[in-house]
N, C-alpha and C positions, 0 to 999 in steps of 0.2 A: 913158570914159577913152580918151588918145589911143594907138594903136600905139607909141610911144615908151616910154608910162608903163605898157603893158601890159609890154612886154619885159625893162624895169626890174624890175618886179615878180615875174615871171618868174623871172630868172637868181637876185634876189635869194632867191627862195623855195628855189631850187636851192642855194644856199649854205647858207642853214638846215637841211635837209636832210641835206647832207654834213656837217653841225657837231655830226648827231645818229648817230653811227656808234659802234661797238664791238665788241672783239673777238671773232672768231669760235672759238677755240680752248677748246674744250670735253672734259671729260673726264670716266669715270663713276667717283669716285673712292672708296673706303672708307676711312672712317676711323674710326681707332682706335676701337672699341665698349665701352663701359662702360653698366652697368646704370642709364643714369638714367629714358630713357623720357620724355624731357619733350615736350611741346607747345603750342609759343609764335608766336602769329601771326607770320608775316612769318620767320620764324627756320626756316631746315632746314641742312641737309646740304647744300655746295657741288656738287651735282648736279641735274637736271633733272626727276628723280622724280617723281611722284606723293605715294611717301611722304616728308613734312618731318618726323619723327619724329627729334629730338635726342638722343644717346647721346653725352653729355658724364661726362668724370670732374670732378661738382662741386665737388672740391679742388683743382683747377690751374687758373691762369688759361685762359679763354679770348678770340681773336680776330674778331671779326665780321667779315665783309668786302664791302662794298658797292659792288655792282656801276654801271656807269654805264649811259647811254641807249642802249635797242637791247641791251642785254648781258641777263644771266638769271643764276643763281645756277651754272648748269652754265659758265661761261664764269671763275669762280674756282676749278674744281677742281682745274687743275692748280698754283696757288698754295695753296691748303689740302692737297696732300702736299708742297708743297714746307713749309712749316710742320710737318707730321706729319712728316716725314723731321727735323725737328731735336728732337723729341720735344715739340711745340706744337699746341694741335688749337685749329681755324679752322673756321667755322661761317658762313650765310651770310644776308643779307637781303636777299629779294624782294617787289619792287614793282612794279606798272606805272607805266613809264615816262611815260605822256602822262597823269600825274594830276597834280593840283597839286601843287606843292614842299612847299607846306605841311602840303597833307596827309601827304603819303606821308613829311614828315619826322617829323610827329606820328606816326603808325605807327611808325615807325622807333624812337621816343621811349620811346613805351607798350611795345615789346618789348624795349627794354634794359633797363626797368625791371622788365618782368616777368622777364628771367632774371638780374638781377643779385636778387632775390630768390630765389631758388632757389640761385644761386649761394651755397657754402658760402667760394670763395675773392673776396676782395674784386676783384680783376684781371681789368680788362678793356679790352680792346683793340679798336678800331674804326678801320679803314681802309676809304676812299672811293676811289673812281676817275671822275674826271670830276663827273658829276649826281648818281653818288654822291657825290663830298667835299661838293656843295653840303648834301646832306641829312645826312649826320652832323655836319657843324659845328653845322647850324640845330638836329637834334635834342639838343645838348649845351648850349645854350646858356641863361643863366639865367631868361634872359623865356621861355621856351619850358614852356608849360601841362603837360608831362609832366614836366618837373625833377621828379628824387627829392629827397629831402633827408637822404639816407641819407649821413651826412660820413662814412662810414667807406669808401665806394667807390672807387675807384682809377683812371680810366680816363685812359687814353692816346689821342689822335686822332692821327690820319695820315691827311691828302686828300692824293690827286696829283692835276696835272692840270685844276684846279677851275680853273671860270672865274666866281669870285669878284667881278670886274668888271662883268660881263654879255654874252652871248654877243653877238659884231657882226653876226654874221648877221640876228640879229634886230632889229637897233636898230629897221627901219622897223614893227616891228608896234607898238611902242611910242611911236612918233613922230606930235603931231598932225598935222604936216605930211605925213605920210605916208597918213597916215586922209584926209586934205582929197584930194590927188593920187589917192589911187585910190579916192574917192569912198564912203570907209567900206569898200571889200571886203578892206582887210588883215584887220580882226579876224576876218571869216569863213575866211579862207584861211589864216592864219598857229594859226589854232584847230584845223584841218583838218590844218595838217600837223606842231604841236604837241601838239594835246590841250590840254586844263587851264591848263597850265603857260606858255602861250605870252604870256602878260606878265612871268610871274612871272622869265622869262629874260635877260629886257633889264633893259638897266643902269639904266631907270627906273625900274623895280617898288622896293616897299617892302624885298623880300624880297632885293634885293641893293643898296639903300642903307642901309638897317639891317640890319647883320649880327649886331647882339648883341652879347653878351658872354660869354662860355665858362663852362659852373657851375664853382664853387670843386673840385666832384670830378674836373674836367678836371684831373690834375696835368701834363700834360704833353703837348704840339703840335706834330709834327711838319707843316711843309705843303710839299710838294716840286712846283715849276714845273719843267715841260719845254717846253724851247728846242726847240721842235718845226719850225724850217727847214732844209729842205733832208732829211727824213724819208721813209724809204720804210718802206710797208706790207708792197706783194708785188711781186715780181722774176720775169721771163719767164726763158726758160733760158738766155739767156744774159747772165742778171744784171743788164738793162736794168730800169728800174724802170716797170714798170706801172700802180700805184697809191699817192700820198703818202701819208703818215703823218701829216699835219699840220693840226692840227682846230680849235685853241685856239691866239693869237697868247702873247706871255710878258703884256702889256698889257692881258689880260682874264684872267689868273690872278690879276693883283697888286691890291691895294686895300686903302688905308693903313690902312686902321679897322680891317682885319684884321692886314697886316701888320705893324703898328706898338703891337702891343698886346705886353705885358709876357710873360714866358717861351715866346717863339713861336721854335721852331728855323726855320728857311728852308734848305730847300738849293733849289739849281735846277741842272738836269742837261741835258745836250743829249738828248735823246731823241725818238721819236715820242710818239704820242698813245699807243696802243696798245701800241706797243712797248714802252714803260717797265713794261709791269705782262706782256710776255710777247703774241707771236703765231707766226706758224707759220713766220716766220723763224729769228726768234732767240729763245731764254730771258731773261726779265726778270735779268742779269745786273745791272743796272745797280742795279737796284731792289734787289735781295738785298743788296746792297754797302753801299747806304744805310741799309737796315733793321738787318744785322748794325751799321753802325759807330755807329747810335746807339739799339743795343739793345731796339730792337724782334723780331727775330729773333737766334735764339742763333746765335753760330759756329760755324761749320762744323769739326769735329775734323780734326785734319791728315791722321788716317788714312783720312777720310770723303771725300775731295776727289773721287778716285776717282768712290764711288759717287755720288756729289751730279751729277755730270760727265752721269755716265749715265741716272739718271732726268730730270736738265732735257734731255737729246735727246732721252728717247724720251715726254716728257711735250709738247714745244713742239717739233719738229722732225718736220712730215708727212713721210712716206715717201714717194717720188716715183709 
């Protein structure tokens, strides 16, 4: 391969890379404890633990919440008390990351099913961020081998952030022309610094030309794009920006088949990648905004504001 096509390759690989990033903001959080005691793969407690052991009250709805690439289940803690603080308990699913989409959506599938069984209330709630929104849509969807067919279930989707289109970083692992230029060593390298998944992310794979079709128990879709230009992640001290926020173009959220299907809300929000769901600048203010005004999260009581104020500082706001 020539020095040119090396360097190409290169930088290119470096962009896929940073396309694969997530938030750092971790917290060890408790939540509200009821006597259930369950045990469901892939399913724990919005923390880092060891123990995944679920203490849900299986009368109230619950949230899932699905972290993206490079993220872990401790990196939604402090949005599962922001959830428990409006009296809602949020529960989380982990995967590795560098496994196939497909798999890890089947996982995903199989564990909704297993606790909407247990579940005594029909509601359930599943929010994606990034690689997560791609795996909770594909997990809900009617062709999908783990469809319950339980018509009585309730679930609401919420992805941000999905790059539904296919990530561009990657277009050349997918591209023959790319294979021919660099002599076949994309797939080894783009497998290396994906994992599994490293076709399955480009916009030629199956897995984002065919998106499905949402089961009938989907009642409701929320998908929220972030205008991620001109984004900052982290700030030197004197506020200069040191590292963007900016991951996914609006261009690889969008895709007609998705969004062109019948009861799909859409909002799109100028935000970062990261920032939209909360990092150690600022609290996913943005996001809470969205959630409350289309009833996925309760309102905040006027007399609550207060304290709401004060656990997003001291839950999303490092101390210097």
């Amino acid at each position: 391969m020539k020095p040119s096509c090396a360097v190409f390759f290169f930088l290119a690989f470096l962009g896929l890379i940073s396309a694969c990033t997530g938030s750092k903001v971790s917290r060890e959080i408790p939540l509200v404890s009821h006597p259930s005691g369950l045990s469901i793969a892939g399913l724990g407690p919005c923390t880092d633990e060891l123990n995944q052991t679920l203490d849900l009250n299986l009368e109230q709805p619950v949230t899932v919440l699905v972290h993206g690439c490079r993220g872990s289940a401790g990196n939604f803690g402090a949005l599962a008390e922001v959830f428990a603080f409006h009296g809602q308990q949020a529960v989380c699913f982990s995967y590795n990351d560098r496994d196939s989409l497909s798999v890890s959506s089947a996982h995903l599938s199989r564990a909704l099913d297993s606790l909407s069984r247990q579940m005594k209330n029909p509601d359930i709630t599943v929010i994606g961020h990034s690689q997560g929104g791609l795996l909770s849509r594909k997990a809900l969807v009617s062709e999908h081998p783990q469809s319950g067919s339980n018509s009585a279930l309730n679930f609401r989707l919420v992805t941000i952030s999905a790059p539904f289109a296919g990530v561009s970083a990657a277009s050349h692992c997918g591209s023959v022309l790319g294979r021919v230029l660099s002599l076949g060593l994309t797939v080894p390298i783009c497998k290396m610094v994906s994992g599994d998944k490293w076709y399955e992310i480009t916009k030629f794979s199956e897995f984002m030309q065919e998106p499905g079709t949402l089961s009938p128990q989907v009642r409701s879709y929320l998908k929220i794009s972030t205008d991620e230009l001109g984004s900052c992640r982290q700030r030197d001290g004197n506020g200069d920006c040191v590292e963007d926020d900016y991951v996914f173009s609006l261009s690889e959220q969008y895709l007609p088949a998705i969004d062109n299907a019948m009861g799909l809300t859409a909002r799109e929000v100028k935000a970062g990648h990261v920032e939209i769901v909360g990092n150690a600048i600022e609290p996913p203010q943005k996001l809470i905004a969205i959630l409350q005004q289309e009833g996925i999260l309760a309102p905040t009581k006027p007399e609550l504001h207060g304290e709401l104020k004060k656990l997003l500082d001291k839950l999303y706001v490092f101390s210097p």
